[in-house]
Backbone as CSV, one residue per row, in Angstrom:
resi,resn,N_x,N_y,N_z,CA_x,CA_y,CA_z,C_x,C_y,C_z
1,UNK,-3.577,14.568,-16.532,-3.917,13.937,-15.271,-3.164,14.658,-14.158
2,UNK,-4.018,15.101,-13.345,-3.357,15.565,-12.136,-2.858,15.179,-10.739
3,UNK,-1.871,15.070,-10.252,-1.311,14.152,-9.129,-0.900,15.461,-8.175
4,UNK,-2.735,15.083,-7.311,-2.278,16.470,-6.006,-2.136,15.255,-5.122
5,UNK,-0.912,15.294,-4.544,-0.324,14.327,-2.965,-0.568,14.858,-1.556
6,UNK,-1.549,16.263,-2.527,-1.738,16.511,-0.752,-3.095,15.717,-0.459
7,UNK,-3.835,15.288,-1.849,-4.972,14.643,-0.935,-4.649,13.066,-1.093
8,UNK,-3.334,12.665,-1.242,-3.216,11.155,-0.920,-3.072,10.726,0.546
9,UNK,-3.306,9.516,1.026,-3.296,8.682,1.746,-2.459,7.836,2.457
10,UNK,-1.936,7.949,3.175,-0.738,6.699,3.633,-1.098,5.626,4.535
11,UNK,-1.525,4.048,4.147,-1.606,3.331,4.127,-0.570,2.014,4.511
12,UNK,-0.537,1.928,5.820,0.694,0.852,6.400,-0.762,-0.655,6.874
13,UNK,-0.296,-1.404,5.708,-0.470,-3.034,5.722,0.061,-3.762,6.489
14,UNK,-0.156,-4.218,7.115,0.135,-5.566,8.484,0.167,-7.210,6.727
15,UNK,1.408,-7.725,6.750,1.042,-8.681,5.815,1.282,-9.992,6.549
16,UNK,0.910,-10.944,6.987,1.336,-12.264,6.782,1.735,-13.003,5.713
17,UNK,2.880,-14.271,5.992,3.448,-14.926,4.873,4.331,-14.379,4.060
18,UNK,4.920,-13.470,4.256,6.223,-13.092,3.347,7.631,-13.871,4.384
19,UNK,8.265,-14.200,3.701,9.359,-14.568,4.129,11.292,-14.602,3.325
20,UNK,10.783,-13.843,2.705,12.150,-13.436,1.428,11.509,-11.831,0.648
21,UNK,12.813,-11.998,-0.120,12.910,-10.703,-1.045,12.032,-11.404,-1.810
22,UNK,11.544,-11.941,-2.321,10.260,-12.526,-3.723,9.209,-12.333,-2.952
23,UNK,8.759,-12.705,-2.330,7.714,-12.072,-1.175,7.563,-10.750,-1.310
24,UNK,8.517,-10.147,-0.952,8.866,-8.480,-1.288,7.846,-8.161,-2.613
25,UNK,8.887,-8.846,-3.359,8.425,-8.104,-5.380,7.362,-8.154,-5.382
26,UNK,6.817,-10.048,-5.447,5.401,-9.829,-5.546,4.328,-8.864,-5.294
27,UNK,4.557,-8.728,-3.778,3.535,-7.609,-2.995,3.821,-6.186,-3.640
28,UNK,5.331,-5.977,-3.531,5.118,-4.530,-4.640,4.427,-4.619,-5.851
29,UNK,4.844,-5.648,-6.407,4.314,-5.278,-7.798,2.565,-5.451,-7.947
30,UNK,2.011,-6.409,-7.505,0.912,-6.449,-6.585,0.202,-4.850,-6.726
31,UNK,0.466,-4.158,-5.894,0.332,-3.229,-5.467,0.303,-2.376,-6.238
32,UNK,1.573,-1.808,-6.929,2.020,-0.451,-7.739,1.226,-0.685,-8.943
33,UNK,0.421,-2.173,-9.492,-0.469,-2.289,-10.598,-1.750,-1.747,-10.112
34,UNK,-1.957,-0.963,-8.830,-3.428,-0.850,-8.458,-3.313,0.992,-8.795
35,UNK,-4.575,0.898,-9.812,-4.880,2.402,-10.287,-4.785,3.259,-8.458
36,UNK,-3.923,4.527,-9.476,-4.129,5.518,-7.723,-2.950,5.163,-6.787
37,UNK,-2.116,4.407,-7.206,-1.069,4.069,-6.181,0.564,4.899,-6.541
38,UNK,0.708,5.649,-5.634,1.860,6.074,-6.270,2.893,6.289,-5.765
39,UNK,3.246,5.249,-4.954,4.661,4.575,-3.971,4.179,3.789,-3.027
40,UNK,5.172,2.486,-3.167,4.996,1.160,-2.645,6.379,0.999,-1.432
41,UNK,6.392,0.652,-0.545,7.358,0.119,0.200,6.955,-1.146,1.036
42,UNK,7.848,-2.558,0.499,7.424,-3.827,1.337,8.341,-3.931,1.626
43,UNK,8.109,-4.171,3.158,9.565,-5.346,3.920,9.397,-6.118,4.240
44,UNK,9.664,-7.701,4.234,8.815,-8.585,4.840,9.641,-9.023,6.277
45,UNK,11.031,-8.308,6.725,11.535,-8.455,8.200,10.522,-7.596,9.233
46,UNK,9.507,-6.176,8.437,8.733,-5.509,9.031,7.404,-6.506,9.037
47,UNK,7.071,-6.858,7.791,6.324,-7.759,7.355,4.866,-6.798,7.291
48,UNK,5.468,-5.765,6.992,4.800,-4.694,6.446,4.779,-4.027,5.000
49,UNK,3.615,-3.581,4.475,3.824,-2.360,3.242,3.272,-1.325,3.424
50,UNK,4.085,-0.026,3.127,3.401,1.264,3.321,3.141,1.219,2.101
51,UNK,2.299,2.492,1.818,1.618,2.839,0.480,0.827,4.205,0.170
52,UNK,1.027,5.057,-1.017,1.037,6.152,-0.833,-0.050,5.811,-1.755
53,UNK,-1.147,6.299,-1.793,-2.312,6.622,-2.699,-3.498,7.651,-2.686
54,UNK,-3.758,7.949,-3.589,-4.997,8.535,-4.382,-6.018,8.370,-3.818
55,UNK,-7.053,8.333,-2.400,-7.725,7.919,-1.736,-9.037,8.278,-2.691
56,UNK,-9.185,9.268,-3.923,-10.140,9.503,-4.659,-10.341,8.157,-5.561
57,UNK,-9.488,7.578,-5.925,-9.669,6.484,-6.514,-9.527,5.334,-6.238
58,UNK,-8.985,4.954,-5.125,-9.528,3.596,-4.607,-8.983,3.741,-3.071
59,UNK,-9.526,2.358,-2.176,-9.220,2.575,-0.918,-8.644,1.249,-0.256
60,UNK,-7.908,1.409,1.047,-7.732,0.720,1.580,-7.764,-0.882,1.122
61,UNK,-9.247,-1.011,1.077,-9.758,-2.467,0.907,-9.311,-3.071,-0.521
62,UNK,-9.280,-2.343,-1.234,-8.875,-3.038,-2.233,-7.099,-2.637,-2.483
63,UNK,-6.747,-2.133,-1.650,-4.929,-2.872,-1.903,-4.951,-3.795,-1.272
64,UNK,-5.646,-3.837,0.105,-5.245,-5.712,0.848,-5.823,-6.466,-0.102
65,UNK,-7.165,-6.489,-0.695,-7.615,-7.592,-1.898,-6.525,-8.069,-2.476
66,UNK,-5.752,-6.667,-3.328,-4.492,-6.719,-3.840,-3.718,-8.161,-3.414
67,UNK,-3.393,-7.801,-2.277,-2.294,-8.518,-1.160,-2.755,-9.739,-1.188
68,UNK,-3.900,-10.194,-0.861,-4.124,-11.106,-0.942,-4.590,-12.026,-2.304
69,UNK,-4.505,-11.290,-3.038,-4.751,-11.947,-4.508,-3.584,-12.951,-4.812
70,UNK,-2.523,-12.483,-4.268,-1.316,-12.769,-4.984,-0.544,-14.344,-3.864
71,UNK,-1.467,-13.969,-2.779,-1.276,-15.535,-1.753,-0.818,-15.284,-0.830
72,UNK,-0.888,-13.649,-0.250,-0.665,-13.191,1.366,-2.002,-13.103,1.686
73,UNK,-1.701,-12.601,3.148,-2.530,-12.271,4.225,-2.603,-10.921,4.739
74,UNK,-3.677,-10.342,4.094,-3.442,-8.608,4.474,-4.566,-8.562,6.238
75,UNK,-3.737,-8.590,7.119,-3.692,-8.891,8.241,-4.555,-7.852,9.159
76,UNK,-4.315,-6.440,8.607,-4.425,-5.246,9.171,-3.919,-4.228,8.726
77,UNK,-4.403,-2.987,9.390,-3.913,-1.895,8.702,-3.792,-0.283,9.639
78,UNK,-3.147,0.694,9.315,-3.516,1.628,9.896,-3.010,2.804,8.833
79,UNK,-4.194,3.808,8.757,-4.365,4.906,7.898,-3.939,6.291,7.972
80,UNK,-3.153,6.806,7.228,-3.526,8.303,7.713,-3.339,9.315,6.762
81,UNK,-3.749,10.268,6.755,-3.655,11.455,5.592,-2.497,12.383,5.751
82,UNK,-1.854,12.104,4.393,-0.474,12.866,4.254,-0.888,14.716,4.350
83,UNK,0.114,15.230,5.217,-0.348,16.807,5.452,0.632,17.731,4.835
84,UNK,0.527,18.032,3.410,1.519,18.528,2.885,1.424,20.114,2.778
85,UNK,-0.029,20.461,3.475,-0.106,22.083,3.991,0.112,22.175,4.834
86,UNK,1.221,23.619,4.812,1.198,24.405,6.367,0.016,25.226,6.549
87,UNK,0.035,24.920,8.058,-1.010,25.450,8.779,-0.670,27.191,8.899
């Protein structure tokens, strides 16, 4: 299996309803179980998660599903493609 990161994705989640470190876990763990994901960061003082993924294998919409599976509020989001070539 091959893990090229230059064509992953970085993915910052807007979450509602976290309010502790368990809040935290959940949403990571949440998350890092979703095929294609391959670094999680939640804070819930940001009340944000970034997220590094595999945009070939799944997208956006289904990490907030994620998020919200677990009894948050995936609120919003903003996207962008990691640029690990020099120009």
């Amino acid at each position: 299996m091959s893990t090229d990161v230059g064509r992953d994705q970085l993915a910052l989640i807007k979450i509602e309803g976290m309010h502790c470190h368990k809040c935290e876990q959940a949403i990571q763990k949440a998350l890092s179980q979703q095929p294609g994901v391959h670094e999680v960061e939640v804070d819930f003082n940001s009340g944000q998660a970034s997220v590094l993924y595999d945009r070939d294998v799944l997208g956006v919409a289904q990490l907030m599903e994620a998020v919200n599976a677990v009894g948050y509020h995936a609120a919003g989001f903003t996207q962008r493609q990691t640029d690990k070539a020099s120009h």
